[in-house]
C-alpha positions as protocol buffer text, in pm:
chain_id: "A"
residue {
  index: 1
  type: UNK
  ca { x: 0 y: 0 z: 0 }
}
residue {
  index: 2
  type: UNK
  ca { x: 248 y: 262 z: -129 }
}
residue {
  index: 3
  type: UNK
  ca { x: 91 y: 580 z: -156 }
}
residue {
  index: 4
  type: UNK
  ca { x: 395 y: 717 z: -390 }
}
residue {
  index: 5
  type: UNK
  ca { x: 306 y: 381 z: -660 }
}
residue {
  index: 6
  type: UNK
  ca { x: 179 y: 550 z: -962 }
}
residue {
  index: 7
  type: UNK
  ca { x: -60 y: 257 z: -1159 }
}
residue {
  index: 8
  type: UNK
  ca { x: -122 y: 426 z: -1517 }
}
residue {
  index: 9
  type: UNK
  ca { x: -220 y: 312 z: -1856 }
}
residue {
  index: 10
  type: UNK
  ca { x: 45 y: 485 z: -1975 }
}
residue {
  index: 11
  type: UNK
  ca { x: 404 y: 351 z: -1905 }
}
residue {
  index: 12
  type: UNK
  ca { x: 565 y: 699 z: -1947 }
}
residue {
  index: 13
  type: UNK
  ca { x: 337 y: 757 z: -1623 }
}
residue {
  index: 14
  type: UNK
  ca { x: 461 y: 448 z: -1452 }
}
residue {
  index: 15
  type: UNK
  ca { x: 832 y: 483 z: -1541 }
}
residue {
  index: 16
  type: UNK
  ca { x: 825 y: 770 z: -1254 }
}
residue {
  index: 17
  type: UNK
  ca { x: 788 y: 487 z: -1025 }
}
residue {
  index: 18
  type: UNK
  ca { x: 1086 y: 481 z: -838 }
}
residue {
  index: 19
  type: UNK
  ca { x: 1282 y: 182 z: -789 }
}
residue {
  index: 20
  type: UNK
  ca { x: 1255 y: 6 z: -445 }
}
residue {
  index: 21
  type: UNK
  ca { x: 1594 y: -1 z: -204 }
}
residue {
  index: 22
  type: UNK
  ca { x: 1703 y: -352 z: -128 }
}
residue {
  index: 23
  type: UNK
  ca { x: 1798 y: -473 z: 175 }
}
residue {
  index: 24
  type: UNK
  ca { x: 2121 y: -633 z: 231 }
}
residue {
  index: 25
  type: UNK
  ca { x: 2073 y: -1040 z: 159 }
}
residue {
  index: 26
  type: UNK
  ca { x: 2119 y: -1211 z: 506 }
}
residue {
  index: 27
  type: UNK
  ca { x: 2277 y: -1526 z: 394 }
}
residue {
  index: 28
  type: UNK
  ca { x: 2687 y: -1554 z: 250 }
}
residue {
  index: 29
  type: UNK
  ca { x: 2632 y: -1841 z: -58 }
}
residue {
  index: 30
  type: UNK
  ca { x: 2895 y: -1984 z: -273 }
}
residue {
  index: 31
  type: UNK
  ca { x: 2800 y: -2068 z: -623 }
}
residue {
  index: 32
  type: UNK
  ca { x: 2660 y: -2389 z: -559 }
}
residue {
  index: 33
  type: UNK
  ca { x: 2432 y: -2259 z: -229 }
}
residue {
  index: 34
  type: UNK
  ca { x: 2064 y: -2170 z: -208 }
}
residue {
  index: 35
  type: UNK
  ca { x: 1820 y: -2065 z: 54 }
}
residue {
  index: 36
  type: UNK
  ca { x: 1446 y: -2134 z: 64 }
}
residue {
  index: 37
  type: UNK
  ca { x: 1234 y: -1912 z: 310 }
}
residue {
  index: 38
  type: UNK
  ca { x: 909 y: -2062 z: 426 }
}
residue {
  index: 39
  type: UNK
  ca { x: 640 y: -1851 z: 559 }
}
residue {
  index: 40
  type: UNK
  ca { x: 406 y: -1976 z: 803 }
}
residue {
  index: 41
  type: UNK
  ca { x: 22 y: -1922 z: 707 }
}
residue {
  index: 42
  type: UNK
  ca { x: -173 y: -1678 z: 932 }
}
residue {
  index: 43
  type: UNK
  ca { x: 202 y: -1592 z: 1104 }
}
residue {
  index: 44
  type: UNK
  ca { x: 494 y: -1402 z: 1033 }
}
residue {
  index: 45
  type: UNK
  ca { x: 690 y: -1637 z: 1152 }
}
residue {
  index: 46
  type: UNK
  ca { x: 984 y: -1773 z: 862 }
}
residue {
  index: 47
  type: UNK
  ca { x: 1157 y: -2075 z: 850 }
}
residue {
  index: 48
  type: UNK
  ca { x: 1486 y: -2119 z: 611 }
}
residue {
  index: 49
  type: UNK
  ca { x: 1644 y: -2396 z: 466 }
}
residue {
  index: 50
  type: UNK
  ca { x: 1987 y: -2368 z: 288 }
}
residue {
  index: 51
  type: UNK
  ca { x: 2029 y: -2638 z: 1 }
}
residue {
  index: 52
  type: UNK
  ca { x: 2393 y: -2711 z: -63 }
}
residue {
  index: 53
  type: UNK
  ca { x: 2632 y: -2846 z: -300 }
}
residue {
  index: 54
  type: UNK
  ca { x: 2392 y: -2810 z: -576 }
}
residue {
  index: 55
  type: UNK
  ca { x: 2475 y: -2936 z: -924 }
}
residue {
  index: 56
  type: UNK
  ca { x: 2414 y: -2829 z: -1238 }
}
residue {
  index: 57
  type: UNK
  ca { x: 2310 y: -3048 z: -1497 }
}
residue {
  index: 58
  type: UNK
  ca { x: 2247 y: -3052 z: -1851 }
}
residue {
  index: 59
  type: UNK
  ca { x: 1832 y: -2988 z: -1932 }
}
residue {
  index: 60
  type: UNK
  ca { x: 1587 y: -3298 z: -1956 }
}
residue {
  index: 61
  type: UNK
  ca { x: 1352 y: -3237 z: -2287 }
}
residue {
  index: 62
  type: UNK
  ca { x: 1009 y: -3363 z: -2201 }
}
residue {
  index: 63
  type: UNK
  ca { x: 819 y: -3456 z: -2525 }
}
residue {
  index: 64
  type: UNK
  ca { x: 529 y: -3232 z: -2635 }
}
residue {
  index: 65
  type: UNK
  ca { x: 175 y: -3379 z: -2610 }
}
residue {
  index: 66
  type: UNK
  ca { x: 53 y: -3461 z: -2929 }
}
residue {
  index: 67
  type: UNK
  ca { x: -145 y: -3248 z: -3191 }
}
């Protein structure tokens, strides 16, 4: 609810938006590190889990339904 948000029709309106200021990430992760936050329902309450050694691996093609 950001009073300064301008919501226009016309982008040359909304491109006065400013950008918002990020806050500094709270978790150190080498290349191969990720975190996943998990936000309770009704609570404000978050859990996070840091998945590590990660690897990256080549992309598995799933065949198309057919026509």
């Amino acid at each position: 609810n950001r009073q300064d948000l301008i919501m226009d029709l016309d982008s040359k309106k909304e491109a006065q938006n400013e950008a918002p200021t990020l806050d500094k990430f709270p978790f150190e992760l080498k290349n191969n590190e990720a975190v996943i936050a998990l936000k309770e329902i009704n609570s404000d309450s978050i859990s996070y889990v840091k998945l590590l050694d990660i690897q990256e691996r080549s992309q598995l093609d799933m065949p198309s339904m057919p026509q």
